[in-house]
C-alpha positions as CSV (number, residue, x, y, z in Angstrom):
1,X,56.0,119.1,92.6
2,X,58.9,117.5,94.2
3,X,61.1,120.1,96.2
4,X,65.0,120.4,95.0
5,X,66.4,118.7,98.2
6,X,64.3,115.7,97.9
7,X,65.0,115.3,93.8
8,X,68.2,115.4,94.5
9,X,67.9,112.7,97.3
10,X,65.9,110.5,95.0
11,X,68.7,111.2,92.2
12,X,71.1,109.6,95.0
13,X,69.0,106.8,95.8
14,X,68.9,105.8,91.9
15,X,72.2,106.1,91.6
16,X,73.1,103.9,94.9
17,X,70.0,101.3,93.7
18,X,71.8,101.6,90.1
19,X,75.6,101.2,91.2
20,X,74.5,98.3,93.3
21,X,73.0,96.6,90.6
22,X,75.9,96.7,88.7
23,X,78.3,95.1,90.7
24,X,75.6,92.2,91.5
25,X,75.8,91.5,87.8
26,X,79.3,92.1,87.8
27,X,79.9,90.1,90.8
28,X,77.8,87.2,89.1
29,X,79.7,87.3,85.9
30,X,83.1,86.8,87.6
31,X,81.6,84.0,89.5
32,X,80.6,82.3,86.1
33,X,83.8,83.3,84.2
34,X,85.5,81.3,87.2
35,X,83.3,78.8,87.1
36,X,84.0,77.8,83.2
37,X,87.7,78.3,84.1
38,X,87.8,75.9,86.2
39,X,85.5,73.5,83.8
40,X,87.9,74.3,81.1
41,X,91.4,73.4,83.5
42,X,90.2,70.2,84.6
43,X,89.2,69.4,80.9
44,X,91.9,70.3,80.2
45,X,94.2,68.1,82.4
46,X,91.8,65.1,81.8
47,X,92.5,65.3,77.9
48,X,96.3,65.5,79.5
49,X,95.9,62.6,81.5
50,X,94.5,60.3,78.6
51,X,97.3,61.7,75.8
52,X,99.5,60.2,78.4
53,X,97.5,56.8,78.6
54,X,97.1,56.6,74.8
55,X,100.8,56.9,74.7
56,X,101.7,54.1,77.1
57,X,98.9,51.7,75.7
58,X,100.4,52.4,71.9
59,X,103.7,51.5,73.8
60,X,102.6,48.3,75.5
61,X,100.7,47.5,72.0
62,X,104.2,48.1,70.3
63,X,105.8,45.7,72.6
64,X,103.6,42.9,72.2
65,X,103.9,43.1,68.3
66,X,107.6,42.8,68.7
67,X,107.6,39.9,71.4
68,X,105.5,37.8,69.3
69,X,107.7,38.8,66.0
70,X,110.6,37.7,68.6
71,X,108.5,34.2,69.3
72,X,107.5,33.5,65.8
73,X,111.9,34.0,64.7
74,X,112.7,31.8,67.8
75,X,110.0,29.0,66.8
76,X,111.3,29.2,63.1
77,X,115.2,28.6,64.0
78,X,113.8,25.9,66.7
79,X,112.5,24.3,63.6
80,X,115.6,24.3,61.9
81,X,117.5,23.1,64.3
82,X,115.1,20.1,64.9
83,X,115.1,18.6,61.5
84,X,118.1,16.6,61.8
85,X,116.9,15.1,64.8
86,X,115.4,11.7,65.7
87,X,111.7,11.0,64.3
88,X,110.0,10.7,67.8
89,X,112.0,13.8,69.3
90,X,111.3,15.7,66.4
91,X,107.5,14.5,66.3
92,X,107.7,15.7,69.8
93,X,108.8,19.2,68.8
94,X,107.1,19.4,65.8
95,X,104.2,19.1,68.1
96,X,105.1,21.7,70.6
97,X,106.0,24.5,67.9
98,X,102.5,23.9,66.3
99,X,100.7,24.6,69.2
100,X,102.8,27.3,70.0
101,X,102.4,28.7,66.5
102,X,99.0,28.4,67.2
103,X,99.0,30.2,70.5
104,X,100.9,33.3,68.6
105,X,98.1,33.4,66.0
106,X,95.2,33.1,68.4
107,X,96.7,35.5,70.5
108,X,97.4,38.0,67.4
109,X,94.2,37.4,66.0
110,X,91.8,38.0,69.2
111,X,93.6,40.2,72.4
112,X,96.2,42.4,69.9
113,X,93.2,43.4,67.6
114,X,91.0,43.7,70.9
115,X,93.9,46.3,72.0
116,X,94.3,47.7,68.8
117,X,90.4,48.7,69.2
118,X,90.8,49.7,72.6
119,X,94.1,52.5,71.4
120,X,92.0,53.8,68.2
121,X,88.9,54.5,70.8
122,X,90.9,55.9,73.0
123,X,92.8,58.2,70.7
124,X,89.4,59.3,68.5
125,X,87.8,60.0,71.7
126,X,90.9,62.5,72.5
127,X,91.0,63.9,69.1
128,X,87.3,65.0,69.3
129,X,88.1,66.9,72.6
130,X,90.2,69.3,71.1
């Protein structure tokens, strides 16, 4: 048999043993809970930060689609302004819009689709971080 005096001491010692157990896993769990806060934040402002780069790449994209509207009107009134012209002059520009035409095409065809690509990644690949 254990006497009264040294129960109780044991029942102390549990207790302490007990109560400092708790707080280590309490202590533990507010490190984690920081831990994912943190995660989540910086997520957070890197799903920020590429909303903000989406939007200037679908701006730059917008631009480029109206500069080469703007160069396709300006080689189309340069064509109608040349037709009254002399045959060699007008050869001469008939020339330069056709390989200008053809620059606008190419450039429509391969480095705007290549950027369209680039904006739809880039804005799926935010989308799914939500």
């Amino acid at each position: 048999m254990i006497p009264c005096g040294a129960a109780l001491c044991i029942s102390v010692m549990v207790s302490r043993i007990t109560s400092s157990l708790a707080n280590v896993i309490l202590f533990q769990k507010m490190v984690q809970y920081h831990e994912e806060n943190g995660k989540r934040t910086l997520l957070e402002n890197q799903v920020r930060q590429m909303r903000k780069e989406i939007a200037q790449i679908q701006d730059i994209y917008t631009d480029m689609r109206g500069l080469r509207h703007d160069m396709r009107s300006h080689l189309a009134n340069i064509s109608l302004l040349t037709k009254g012209t002399i045959d060699s002059v007008n050869e001469e520009l008939g020339s330069y819009i056709g390989k200008m035409e053809e620059t606008v095409s190419s450039k429509e065809n391969g480095e705007l689709h290549g950027i369209g690509r680039m904006i739809n990644t880039a804005f799926t690949g935010a989308i799914g971080l939500r």
